[in-house]
C-alpha positions as CSV (number, residue, x, y, z in Angstrom):
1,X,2.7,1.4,76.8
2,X,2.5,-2.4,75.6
3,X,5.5,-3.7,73.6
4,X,5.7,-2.9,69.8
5,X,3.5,0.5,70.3
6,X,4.9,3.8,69.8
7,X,3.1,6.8,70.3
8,X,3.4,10.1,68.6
9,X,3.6,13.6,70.6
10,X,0.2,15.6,71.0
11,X,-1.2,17.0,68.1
12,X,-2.6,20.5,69.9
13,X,-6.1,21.4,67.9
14,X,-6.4,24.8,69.2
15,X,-5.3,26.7,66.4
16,X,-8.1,25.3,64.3
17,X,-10.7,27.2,66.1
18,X,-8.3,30.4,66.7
19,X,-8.1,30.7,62.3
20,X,-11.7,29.3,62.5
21,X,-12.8,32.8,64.4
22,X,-9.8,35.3,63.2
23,X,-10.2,34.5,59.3
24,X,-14.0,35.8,58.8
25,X,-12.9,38.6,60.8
26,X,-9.8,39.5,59.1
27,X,-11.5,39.3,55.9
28,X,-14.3,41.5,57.1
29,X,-11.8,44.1,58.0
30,X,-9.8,44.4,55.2
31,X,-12.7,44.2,52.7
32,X,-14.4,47.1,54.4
33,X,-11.0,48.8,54.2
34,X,-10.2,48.5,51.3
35,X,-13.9,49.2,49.6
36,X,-13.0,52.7,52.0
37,X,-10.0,53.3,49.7
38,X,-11.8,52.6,46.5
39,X,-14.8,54.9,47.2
40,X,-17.5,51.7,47.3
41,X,-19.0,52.3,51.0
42,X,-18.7,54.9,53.5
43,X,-16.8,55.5,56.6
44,X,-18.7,55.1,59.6
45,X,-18.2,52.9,62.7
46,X,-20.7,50.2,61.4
47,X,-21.4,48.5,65.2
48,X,-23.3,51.6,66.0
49,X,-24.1,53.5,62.8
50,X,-24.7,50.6,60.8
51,X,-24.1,52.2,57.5
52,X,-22.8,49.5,55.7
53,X,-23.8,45.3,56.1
54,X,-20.9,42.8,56.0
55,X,-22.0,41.8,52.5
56,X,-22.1,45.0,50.6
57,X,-18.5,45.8,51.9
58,X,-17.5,42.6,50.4
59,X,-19.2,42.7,47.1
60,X,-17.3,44.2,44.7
61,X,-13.8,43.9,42.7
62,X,-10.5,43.4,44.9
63,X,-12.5,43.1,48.6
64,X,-14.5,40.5,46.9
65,X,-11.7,38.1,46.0
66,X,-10.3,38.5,49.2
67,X,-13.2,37.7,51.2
68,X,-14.1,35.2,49.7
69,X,-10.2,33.6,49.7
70,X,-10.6,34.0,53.1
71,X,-13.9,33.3,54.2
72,X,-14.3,29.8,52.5
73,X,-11.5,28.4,54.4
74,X,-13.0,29.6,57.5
75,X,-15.8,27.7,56.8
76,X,-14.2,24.3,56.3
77,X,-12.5,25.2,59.9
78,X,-15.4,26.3,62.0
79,X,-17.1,23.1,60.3
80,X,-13.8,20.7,61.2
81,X,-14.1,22.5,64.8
82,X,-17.7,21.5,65.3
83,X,-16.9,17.7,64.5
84,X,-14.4,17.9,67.3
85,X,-16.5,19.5,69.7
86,X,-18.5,16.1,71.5
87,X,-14.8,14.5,71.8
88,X,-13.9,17.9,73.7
89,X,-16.6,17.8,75.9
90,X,-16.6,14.2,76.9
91,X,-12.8,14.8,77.7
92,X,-14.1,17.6,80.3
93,X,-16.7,14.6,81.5
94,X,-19.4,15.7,79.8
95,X,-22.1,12.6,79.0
96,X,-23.0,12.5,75.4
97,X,-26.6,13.2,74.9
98,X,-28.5,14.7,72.1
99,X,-27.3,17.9,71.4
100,X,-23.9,16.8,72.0
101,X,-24.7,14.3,69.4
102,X,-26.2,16.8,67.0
103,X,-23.1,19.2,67.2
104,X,-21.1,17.6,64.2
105,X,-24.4,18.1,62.0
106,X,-25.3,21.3,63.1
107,X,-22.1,23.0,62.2
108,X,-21.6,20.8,58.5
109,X,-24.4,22.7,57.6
110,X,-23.5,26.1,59.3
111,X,-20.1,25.9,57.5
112,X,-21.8,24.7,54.0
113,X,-24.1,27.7,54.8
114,X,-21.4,30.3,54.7
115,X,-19.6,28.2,52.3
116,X,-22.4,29.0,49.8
117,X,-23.0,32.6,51.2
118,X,-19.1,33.3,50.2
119,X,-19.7,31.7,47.2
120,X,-22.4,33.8,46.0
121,X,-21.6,36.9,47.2
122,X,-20.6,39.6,44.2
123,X,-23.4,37.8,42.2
124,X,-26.8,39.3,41.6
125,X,-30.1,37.6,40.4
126,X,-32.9,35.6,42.7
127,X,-30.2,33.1,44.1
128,X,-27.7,35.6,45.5
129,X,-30.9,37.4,46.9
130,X,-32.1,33.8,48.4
131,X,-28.8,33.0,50.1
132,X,-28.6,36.6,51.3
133,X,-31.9,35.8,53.6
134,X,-32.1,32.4,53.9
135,X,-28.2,31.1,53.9
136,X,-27.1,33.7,56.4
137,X,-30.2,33.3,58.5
138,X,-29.5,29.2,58.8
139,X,-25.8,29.7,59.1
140,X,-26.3,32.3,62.6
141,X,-29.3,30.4,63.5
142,X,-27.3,26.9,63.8
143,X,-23.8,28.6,65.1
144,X,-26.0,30.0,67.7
145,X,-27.6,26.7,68.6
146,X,-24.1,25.2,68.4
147,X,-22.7,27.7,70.9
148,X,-25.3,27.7,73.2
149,X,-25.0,23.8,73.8
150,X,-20.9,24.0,74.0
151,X,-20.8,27.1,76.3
152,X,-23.5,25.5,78.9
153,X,-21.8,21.9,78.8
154,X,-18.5,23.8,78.9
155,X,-19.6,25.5,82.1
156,X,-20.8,22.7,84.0
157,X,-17.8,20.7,83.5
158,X,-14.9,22.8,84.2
159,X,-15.3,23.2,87.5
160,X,-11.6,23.6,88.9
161,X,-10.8,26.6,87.8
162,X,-12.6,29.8,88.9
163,X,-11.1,32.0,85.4
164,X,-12.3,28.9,83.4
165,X,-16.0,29.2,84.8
166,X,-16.5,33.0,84.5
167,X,-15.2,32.6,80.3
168,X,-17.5,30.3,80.0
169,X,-20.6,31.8,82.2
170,X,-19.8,35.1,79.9
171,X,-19.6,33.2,76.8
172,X,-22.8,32.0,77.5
173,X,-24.2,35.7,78.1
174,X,-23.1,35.9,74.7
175,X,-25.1,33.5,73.0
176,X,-27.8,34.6,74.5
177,X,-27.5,38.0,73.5
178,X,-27.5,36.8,69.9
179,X,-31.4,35.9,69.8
180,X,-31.8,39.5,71.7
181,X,-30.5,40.4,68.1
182,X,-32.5,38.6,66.4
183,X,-35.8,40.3,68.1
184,X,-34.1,43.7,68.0
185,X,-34.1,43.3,63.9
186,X,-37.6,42.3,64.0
187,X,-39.5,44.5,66.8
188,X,-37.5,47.7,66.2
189,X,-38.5,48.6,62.7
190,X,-42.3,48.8,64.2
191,X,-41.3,51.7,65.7
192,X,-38.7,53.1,63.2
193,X,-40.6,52.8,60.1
194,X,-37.8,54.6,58.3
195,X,-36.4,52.6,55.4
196,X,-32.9,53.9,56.1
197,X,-33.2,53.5,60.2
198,X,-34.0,50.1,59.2
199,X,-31.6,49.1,57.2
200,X,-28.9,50.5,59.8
201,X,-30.2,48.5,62.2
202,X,-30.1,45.4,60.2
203,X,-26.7,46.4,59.2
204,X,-25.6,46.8,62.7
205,X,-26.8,43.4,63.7
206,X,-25.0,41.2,61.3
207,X,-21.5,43.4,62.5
208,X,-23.0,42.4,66.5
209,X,-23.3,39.3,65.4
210,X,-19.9,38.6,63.6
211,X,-18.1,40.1,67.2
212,X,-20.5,37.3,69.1
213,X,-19.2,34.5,66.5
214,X,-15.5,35.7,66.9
215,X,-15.2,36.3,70.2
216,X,-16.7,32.1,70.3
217,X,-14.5,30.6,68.5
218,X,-11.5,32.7,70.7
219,X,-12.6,31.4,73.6
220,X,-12.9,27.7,72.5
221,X,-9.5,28.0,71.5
222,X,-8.2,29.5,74.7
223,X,-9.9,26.2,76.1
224,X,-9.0,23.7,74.3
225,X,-5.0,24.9,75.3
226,X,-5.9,25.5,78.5
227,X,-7.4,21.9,78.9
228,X,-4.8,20.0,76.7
229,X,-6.9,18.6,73.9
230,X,-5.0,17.5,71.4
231,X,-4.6,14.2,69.0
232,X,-2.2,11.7,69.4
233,X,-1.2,8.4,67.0
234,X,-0.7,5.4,68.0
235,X,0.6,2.8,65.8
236,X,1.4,-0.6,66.5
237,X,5.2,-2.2,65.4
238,X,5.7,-5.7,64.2
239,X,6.8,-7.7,67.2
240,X,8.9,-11.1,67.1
241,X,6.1,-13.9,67.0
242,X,3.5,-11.7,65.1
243,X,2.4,-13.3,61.6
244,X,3.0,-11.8,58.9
């Protein structure tokens, strides 16, 4: 370290995607719990009976507020976490090409995606009903792209440790099983032509699909400790000689 510089202890960053994955689902969990209580959805196990969506357990009076207080702040997070991402991987030796470069768009407009999605939920009317389709379809859409281009860059580069490669090579089984949703939602209903079996299985996707985006940003946080990434200051003192 050169004379008249001090540097500042590590800043560790892997809380940010640790809140950034635990926030949506804590306030998924306690809205549907609480909308239990008050008598505004059912009780079912919604991964495999799919009789409630995410939304609808989150629409109404106290589960509302909550959600929402808890879900907007998860959005700045996951988008502050994507902006970090390229820096993480080029730490790891990744080289910076164009989907590393696209990261830090990708997931501003993810985040402003749910942003608006918590925003607008409780509301009714045509915008509520556009964000519904549209919002939470761009939001999973560019997470997924986003994931996809971390976990595979992640698994090339750590190659050192064995633990470190299998997260990452199961991570990536993930992400891929998020488009298998996707066709799932759409092929299925050709052969259950049932408006309620439909609806379940739509339901049970967005819960899938929640896990998937939780179980990401987990694992990017166990990373980022495990590797060290962190920020540090450096600022630079007034030496003898120096003008000013």
């Amino acid at each position: 370290m050169s004379a008249g510089t001090s540097t500042s202890p590590v800043c560790a960053l892997w809380p940010l995607p640790l809140l950034a994955g635990l926030l949506p689902l804590l306030a998924t969990l306690i809205a549907y719990r609480l909308s239990i209580q008050l008598g505004l959805v059912p009780e079912c196990n919604p991964f495999f009976e799919g009789c409630v969506s995410i939304s609808r357990a989150a629409r109404h009076d106290l589960p509302n507020i909550l959600f929402r207080g808890l879900l907007l702040p998860a959005a700045v997070l996951q988008s502050m976490c994507w902006l970090l991402c390229p820096g993480w991987l080029r730490t790891l030796g990744a080289a910076p090409d164009r989907w590393q470069r696209a990261l830090p768009a990708l997931g501003v407009v993810a985040g402003v995606c749910l942003a608006l999605y918590g925003s607008f939920l409780g509301t009714d009317g045509e915008g509520y009903r556009w964000m519904r389709r549209y919002g939470v379809a761009f939001y999973f859409g560019l997470t997924c792209i986003g994931m996809l281009v971390v976990s595979d860059q992640m698994r090339r580069q750590l190659r050192d440790g064995t633990l470190a490669r299998c997260i990452a090579a199961v991570l990536l089984a993930l992400c891929a099983l998020l488009p298998l949703l996707g066709l799932a939602h759409l092929l299925l209903p050709l052969w259950w032509s049932e408006p309620a079996a439909s609806d379940a299985l739509e339901n049970a996707t967005e819960w899938w699909g929640g896990a998937i985006f939780t179980a990401f940003f987990i694992v990017l946080a166990w990373a980022w400790r495990s590797t060290g990434f962190g920020l540090q200051l450096h600022s630079r003192g007034h030496r003898p000689g120096d003008p000013g």
